[in-house]
N, C-alpha and C positions, 0 to 999 in steps of 0.2 A: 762593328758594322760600319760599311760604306757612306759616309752621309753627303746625299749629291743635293744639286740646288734643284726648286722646283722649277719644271718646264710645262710646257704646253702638254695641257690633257686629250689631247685629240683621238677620242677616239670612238670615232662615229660608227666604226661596222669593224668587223675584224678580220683579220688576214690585210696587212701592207704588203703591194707588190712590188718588192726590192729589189736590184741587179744583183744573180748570182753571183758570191764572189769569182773574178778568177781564176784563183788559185787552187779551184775544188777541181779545175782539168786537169790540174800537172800531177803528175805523179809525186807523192811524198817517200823520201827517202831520210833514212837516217843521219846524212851527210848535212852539213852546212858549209855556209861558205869558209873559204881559207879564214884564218884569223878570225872568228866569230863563232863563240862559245855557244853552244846549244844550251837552251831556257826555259824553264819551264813558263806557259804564257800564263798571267795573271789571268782569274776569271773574271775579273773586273775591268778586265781591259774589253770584253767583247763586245762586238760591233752592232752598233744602235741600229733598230728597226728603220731607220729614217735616214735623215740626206746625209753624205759622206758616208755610208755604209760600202757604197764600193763606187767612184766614179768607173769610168772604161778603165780598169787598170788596163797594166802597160801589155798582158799577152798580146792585146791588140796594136802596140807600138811595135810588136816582133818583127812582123811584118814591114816597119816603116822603114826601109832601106838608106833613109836620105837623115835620120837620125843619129846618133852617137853611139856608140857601142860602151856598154857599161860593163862593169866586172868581169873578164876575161877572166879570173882564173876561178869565178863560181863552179861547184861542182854538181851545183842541182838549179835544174830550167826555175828561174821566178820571172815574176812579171816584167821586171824590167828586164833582163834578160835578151838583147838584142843580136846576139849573137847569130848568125846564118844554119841555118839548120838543115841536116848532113840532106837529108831529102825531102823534096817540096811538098809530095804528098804528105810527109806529115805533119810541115805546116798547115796544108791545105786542111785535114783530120782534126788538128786543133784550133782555128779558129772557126769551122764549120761546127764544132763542140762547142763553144763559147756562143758563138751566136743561137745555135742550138737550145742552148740552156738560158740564154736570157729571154727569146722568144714563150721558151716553156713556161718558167717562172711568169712572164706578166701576160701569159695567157690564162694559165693557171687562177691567176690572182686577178682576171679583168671583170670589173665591172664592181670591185670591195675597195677602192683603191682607201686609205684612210692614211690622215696624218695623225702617227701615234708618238707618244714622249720621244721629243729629241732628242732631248736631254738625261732620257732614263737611264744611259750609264755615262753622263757627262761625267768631265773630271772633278771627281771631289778638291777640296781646299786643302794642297799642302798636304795630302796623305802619302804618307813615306812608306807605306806598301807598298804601293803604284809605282812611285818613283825609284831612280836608281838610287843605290848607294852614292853618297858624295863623296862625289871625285876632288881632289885639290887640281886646281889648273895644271899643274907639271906632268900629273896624276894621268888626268884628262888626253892631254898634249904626248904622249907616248900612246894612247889606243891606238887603232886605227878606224877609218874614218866611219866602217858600221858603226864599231861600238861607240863612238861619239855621238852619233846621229842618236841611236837610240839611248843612250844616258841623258843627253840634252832634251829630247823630245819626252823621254818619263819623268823629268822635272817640269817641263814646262806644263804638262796635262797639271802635272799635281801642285800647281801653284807656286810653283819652288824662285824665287826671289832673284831676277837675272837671267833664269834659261833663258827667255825669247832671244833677249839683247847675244847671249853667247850663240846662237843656232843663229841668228845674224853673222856673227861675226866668224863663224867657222863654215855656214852653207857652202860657197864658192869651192872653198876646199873639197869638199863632199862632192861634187856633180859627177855622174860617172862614175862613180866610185861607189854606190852603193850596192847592197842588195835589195828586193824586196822581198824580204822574209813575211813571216807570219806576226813577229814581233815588233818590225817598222808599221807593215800593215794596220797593226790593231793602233798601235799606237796613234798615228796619222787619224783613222778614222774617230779616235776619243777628241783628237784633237781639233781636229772641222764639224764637231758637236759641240764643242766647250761652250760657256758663256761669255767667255772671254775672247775679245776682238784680236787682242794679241796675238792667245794662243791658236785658235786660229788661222792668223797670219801663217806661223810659226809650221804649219802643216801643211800650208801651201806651198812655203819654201821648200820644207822636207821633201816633200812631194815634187815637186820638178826636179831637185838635182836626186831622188831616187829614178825620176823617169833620163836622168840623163840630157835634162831639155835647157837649153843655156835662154839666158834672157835677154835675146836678140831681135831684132825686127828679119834675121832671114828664119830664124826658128819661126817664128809669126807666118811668114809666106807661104814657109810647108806645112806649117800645118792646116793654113786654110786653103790650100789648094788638099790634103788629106778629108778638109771635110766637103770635100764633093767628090768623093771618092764611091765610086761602086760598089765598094767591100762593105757594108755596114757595119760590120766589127772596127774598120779602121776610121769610120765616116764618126762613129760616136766616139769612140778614143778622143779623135781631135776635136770634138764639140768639146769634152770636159776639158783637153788640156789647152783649149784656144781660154777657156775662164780661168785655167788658175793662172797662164800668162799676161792676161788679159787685166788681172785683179794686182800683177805688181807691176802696171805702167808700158807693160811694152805694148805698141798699137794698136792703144784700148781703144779708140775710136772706131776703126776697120774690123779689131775682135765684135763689137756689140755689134755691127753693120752685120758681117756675116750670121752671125748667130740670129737676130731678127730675122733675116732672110731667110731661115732652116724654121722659124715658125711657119711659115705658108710651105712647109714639103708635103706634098702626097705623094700618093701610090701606098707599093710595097715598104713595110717599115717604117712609113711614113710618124703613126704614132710613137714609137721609141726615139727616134729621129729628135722630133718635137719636143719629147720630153726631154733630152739630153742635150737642147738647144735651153730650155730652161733654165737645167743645174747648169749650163757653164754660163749663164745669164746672170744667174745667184752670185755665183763665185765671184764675177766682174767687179758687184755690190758697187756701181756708181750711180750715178741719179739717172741716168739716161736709159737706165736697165728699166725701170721702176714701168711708165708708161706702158711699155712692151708687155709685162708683168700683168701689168692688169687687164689687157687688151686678150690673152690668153686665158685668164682665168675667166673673163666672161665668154669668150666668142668661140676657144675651140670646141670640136668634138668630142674630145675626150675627156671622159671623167678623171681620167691618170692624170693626164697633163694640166688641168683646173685646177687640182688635187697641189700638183705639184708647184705652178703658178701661187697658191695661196701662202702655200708654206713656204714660200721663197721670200714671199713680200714679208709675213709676216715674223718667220724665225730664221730658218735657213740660210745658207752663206754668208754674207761680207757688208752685204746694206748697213751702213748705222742705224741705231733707234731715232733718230730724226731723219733720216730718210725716210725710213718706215711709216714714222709720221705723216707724210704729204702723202700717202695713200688712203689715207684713215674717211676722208668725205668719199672717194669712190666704192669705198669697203662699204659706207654707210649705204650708197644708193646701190651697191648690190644687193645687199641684204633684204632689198624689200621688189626688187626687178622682178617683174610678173616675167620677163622672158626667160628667168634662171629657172632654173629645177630646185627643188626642196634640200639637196644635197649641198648643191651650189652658195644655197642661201645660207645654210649651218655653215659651210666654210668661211663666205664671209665672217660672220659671228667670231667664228673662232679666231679668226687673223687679228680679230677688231681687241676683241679680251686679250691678246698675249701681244698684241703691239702696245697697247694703251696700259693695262693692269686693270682696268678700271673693270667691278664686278658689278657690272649692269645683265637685266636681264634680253633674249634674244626678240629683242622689240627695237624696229628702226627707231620708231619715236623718240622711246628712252636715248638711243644713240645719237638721233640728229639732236635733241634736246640738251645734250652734254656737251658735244659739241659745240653747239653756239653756246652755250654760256662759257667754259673751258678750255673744251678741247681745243680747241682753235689758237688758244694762247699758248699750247703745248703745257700745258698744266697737269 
């Protein structure tokens, strides 16, 4: 049996309204890319009910003209995939499906929003099911650059001694050069659940040289000129990938400016918009996201986006647990806010228990009380 660490028990109502993966547009064929061994996917690798279950993958980067062209001689459409496509209308077909299917899904799902275990299939410690066979560096160093990504990245979920530092040291190599299969995929998403800050990191880096995205300040400009973009299929794509750029130093400051400024969107879309102004919020994980954070989780409209706001502050993406911490007295005064909703207030609660540990009952009292005598010392 699998033995993963406990996470946050969140589960206030049932059914999470999660972004379709997607992958579930493209047609599956039996083909893979050149040079990458067809696998069969562990069932352990499958994708958590919760955050990093699918940012905008890259269908939506197809689109993005002004980007990188990644794996020319794939033989089957993946998300990264930016190849020009022989005719528009059926770009047009596929990302009207995509956006399609994400509207359904959180219409579907609107009004249940729940944060349910993060971490319910985080990566266990060091389980060499998960992980790939060990490679010896020479070993390694003759793959090519998939099957690296994905050897490196099923060691690092599975606590393996060194991946992160190697998936450092070979990224670069990788950019443009991947595919997104179903096997980086799963992988990536265990890995932006993990417990571990590392690995983590380690999925974010995966993650832009599979999107083909270099870590530049003119990649920065396209993409935030992308997220005011018309297209909502392309407008969210770049909310998530302005965060995971945003989260390894390139023009974090302008990244967070934009993304604050996509919390006040209305109109049409407006609510997904907002929510995906969130996640690349999370992803950023600097002290200056946190404020923002909280200003959503009480004041939007949306139970999603509250939803999503709580669970960013408190588990989800890139914040330290001492960052986390300097939310912990507003969590308190949420928790008892007559202008919150009864939902509202259990989230607080929740965020308060899974930042702190501390198993107090859902009484501000009990929490301001701890608080001053404690919590305040980070104790």
């Amino acid at each position: 049996m699998v033995q993963v660490e406990p996470r946050s028990n969140f589960t206030l109502s049932s059914g999470f309204p999660k972004l379709v993966p997607m992958d579930v547009f493209v047609k599956k064929g039996p083909e893979q890319a050149v040079g990458v061994a067809e696998q069969p996917l562990d069932s352990r690798l499958a994708p958590t009910p919760d955050y990093g279950t699918l940012g905008p993958d890259s269908d939506f980067a197809k689109s993005s003209g002004g980007l990188p062209t990644v794996s020319p001689t794939s033989k089957i459409a993946t998300p990264t995939d930016r190849r020009p496509v022989a005719s528009a209308n059926l770009r047009l077909l596929r990302l009207l499906a995509v956006a399609g299917g994400i509207v359904a899904a959180l219409f579907a799902s609107s009004g249940r929003a729940v944060w349910k275990n993060i971490g319910s299939t985080s990566a266990p410690k060091k389980n060499p099911a998960v992980s790939s066979a060990r490679f010896s560096e020479r070993e390694l160093e003759r793959e090519k650059p998939q099957k690296q990504a994905e050897i490196l990245l099923g060691r690092a979920v599975s606590r393996s001694g060194g991946a992160n530092a190697e998936i450092q040291a070979h990224v670069e190599g990788w950019r443009g050069r991947l595919n997104w299969n179903p096997q980086l995929s799963q992988l990536t998403t265990v890995a932006l659940n993990s417990n571990d800050q590392d690995v983590r990191t380690s999925g974010i880096e995966v993650q832009l040289a599979a999107y083909g995205l270099s870590k530049s300040d003119s990649t920065a400009e396209h993409l935030l000129l992308e997220a005011n973009s018309s297209d909502h299929a392309r407008k969210i794509w770049a909310l998530w990938a302005l965060g995971l750029l945003g989260n390894r130093g390139v023009a974090t400051d302008r990244v967070v400016q934009a993304l604050v400024g996509h919390l006040k969107d209305s109109g049409k879309d407006s609510e997904d918009s907002r929510r995906w102004a969130i996640e690349g919020l999370a992803l950023v994980g600097t002290s200056a996201t946190i404020a923002p954070l909280l200003d959503s989780m009480h004041n939007d409209p949306s139970p999603l986006v509250r939803e999503r706001a709580a669970c960013s502050l408190a588990e989800s993406g890139m914040l330290s647990h001492e960052q986390r911490l300097t939310a912990v007295p507003q969590l308190i005064n949420y928790s008892e806010d007559p202008a919150l909703d009864a939902q509202t207030h259990a989230w607080a609660f929740q965020a308060l228990h899974d930042i702190t540990k501390q198993h107090l009952p859902n009484d501000s009292a009990a929490w301001r009380n701890w608080y001053q005598n404690s919590g305040a010392s980070g104790q």
